[in-house]
C-alpha positions in Angstrom: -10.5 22.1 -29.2 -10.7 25.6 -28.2 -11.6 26.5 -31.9 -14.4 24.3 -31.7 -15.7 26.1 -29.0 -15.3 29.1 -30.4 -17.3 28.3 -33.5 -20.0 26.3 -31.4 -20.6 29.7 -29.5 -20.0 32.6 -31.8 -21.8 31.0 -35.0 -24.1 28.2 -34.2 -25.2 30.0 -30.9 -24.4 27.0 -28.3 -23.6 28.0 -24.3 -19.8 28.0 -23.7 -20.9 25.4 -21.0 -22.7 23.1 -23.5 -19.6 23.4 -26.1 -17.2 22.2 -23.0 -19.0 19.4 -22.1 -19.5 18.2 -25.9 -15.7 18.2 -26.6 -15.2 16.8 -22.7 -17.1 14.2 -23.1 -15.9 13.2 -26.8 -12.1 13.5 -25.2 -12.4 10.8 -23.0 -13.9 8.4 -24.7 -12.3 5.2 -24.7 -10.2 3.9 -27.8 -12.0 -0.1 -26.6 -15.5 2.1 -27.7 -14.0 1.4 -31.3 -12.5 -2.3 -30.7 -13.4 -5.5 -32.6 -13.7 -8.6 -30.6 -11.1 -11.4 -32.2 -12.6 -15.1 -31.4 -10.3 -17.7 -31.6 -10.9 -21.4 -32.7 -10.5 -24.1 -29.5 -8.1 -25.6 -31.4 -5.3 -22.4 -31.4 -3.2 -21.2 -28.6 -2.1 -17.4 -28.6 0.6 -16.8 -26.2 1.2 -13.2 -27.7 -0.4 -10.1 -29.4 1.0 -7.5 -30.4 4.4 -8.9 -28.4 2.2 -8.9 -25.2 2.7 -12.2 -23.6 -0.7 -13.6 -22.9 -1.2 -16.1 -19.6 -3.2 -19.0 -20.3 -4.3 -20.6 -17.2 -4.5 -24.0 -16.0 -8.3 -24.2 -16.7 -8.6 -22.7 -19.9 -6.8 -20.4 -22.3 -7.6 -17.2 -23.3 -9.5 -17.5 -26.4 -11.5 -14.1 -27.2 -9.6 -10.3 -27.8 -10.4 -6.6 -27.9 -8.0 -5.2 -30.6 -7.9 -1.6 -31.8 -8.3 -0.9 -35.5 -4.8 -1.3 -36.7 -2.2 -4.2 -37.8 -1.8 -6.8 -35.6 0.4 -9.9 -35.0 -0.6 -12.6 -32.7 1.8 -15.6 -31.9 -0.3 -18.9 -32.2 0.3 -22.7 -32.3 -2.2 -25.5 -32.9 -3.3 -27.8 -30.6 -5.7 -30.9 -30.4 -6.6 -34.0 -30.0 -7.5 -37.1 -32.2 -8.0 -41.2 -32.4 -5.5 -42.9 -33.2 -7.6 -46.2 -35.0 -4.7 -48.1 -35.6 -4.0 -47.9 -32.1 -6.7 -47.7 -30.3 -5.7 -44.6 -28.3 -6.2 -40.7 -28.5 -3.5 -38.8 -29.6 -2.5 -34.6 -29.2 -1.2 -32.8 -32.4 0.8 -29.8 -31.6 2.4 -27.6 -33.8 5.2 -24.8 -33.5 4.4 -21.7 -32.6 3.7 -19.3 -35.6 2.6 -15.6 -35.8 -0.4 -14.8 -37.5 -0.4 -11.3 -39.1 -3.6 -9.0 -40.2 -5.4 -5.7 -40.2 -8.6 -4.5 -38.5 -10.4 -1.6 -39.9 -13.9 -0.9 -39.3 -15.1 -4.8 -38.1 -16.5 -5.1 -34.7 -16.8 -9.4 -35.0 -13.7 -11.6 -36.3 -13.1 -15.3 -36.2 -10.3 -16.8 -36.2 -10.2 -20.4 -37.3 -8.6 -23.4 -38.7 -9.1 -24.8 -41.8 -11.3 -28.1 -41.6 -9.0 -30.9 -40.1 -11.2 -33.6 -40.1 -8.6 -37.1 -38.7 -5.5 -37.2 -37.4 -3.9 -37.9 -40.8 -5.2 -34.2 -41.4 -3.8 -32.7 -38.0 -0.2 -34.4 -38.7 0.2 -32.8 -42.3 -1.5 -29.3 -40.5 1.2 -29.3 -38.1 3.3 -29.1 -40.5 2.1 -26.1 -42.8 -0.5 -24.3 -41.0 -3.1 -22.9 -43.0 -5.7 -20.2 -41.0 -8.6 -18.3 -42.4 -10.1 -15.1 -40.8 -13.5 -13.9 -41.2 -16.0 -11.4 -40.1 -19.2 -10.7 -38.4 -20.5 -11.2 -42.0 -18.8 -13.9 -42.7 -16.6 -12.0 -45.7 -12.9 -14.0 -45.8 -10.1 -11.7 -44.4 -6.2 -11.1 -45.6 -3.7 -12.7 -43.3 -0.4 -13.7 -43.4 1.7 -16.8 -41.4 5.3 -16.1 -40.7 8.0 -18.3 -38.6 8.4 -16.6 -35.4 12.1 -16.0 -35.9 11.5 -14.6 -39.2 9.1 -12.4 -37.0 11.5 -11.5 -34.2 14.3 -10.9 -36.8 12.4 -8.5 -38.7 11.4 -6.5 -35.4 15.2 -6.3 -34.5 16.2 -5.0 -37.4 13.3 -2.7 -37.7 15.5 -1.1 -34.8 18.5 -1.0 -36.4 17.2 1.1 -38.8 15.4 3.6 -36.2 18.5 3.9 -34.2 20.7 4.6 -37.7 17.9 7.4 -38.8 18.4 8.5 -34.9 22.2 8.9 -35.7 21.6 10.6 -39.2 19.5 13.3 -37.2 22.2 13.6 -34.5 24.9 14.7 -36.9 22.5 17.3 -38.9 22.8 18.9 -36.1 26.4 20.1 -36.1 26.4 23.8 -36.3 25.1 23.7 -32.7 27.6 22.3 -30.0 27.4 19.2 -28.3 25.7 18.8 -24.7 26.1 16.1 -22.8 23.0 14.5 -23.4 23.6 14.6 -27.5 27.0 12.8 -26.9 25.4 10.1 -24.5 22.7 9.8 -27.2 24.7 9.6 -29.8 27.0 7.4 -27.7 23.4 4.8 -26.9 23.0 5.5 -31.1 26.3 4.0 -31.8 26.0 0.9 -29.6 22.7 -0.4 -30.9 23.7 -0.4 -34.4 26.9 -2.4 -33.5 25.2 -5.0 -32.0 22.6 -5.2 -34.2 25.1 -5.3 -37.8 24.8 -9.3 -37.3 21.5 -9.2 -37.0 20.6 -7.3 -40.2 23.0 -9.4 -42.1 21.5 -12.6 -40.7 18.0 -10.8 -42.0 19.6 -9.6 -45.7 21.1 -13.0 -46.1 18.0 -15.3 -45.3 16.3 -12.8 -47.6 19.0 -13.5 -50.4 18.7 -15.2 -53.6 21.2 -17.6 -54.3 22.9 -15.2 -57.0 22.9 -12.5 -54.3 24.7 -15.4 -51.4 27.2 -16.3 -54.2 27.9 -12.5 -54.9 28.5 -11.4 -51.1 30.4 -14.7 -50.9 32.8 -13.5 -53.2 33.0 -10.0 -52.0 33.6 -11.0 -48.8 36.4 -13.1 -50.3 37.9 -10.4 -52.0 38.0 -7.7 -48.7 
């Protein structure tokens, strides 16, 4: 920042005091100055973004966002009512939760939205295999992706698994410089999460296994 200044004032003639309160004032602006508003049908529930849980009162959910440019994941179920004709009666649909993944880059509107789901014959077969379609303030179709939530969770876990085994890599680099106390107790920390999450990142590699591969590790496990 200071170099800013220093070329405001020494080549383009601006008042130091000007030059501060340009770069002030440009310093605290608000990241929600750049956030797109996410809409969400009435027939969707989000009970997380971005593994924030989200409280949905008694007299209404929450159905509109301010999300930063960036990926997001929002955990969503379907939810709504119908007639059942052959029964004279009104019937609610609801789904399983499922997470709902997608990017924001320069939109300032996005809907969120189900596709049509016109009887309850519809809603019943919806429940089932979700299908969701985003689009924005121009109405231009958006990239998104459904994933089972413990596919979701699974994925996050071993995402730190792996972080905590790069964190252990770094740690030994380091061994022409002794040990302190802190490197052992971090090392120490290190060494725990990636024992108790080994099941986990097999439980991720297997359900992400082709049958050849399951047959393989079958046999090597067999063998040792």
């Amino acid at each position: 920042m200071f170099l800013r200044i220093f070329i405001l004032t020494r080549f383009l003639n601006v008042p130091s005091l000007t030059a501060l309160f340009i770069f002030g004032s440009l310093s605290v602006i608000s990241p929600q100055v750049f956030a797109a508003t996410v809409n969400v049908s009435d027939n969707l529930v989000v009970s997380e973004v971005n593994d924030k849980s989200i409280d949905n009162g008694f007299l209404g959910k929450k159905s509109s966002f301010k999300l930063n440019p960036g990926n997001h994941a929002l955990i969503v179920r379907y939810k709504d009512v119908f007639e059942d004709l052959e029964f004279a009666e009104e019937r609610r649909v609801e789904s399983q939760d499922f997470v709902v993944k997608f990017t924001i880059t320069d939109q300032k509107q996005l809907k969120l939205s189900t596709i049509k789901i016109k009887d309850l014959a519809a809603a019943e077969s919806f429940k089932k295999s979700p299908k969701l379609k985003l689009k924005d303030g121009h109405d231009n179709q958006l990239n998104l992706t459904l994933e089972k939530v413990a596919d979701y969770k699974l994925a996050k876990q071993v995402d730190l698994a792996v972080s905590a085994l790069a964190s252990k890599q770094i740690i030994q680099t380091k061994s022409s410089v002794l040990p302190t106390a802190s490197t052992v107790a971090t090392q120490k920390s290190a060494n725990t999460l990636i024992q108790v999450n080994a099941l986990t990142m097999l439980k991720h590699w297997w359900q992400n296994a082709s049958n050849d591969e399951k047959q393989r590790f079958k046999q090597f496990t067999q063998e040792n």
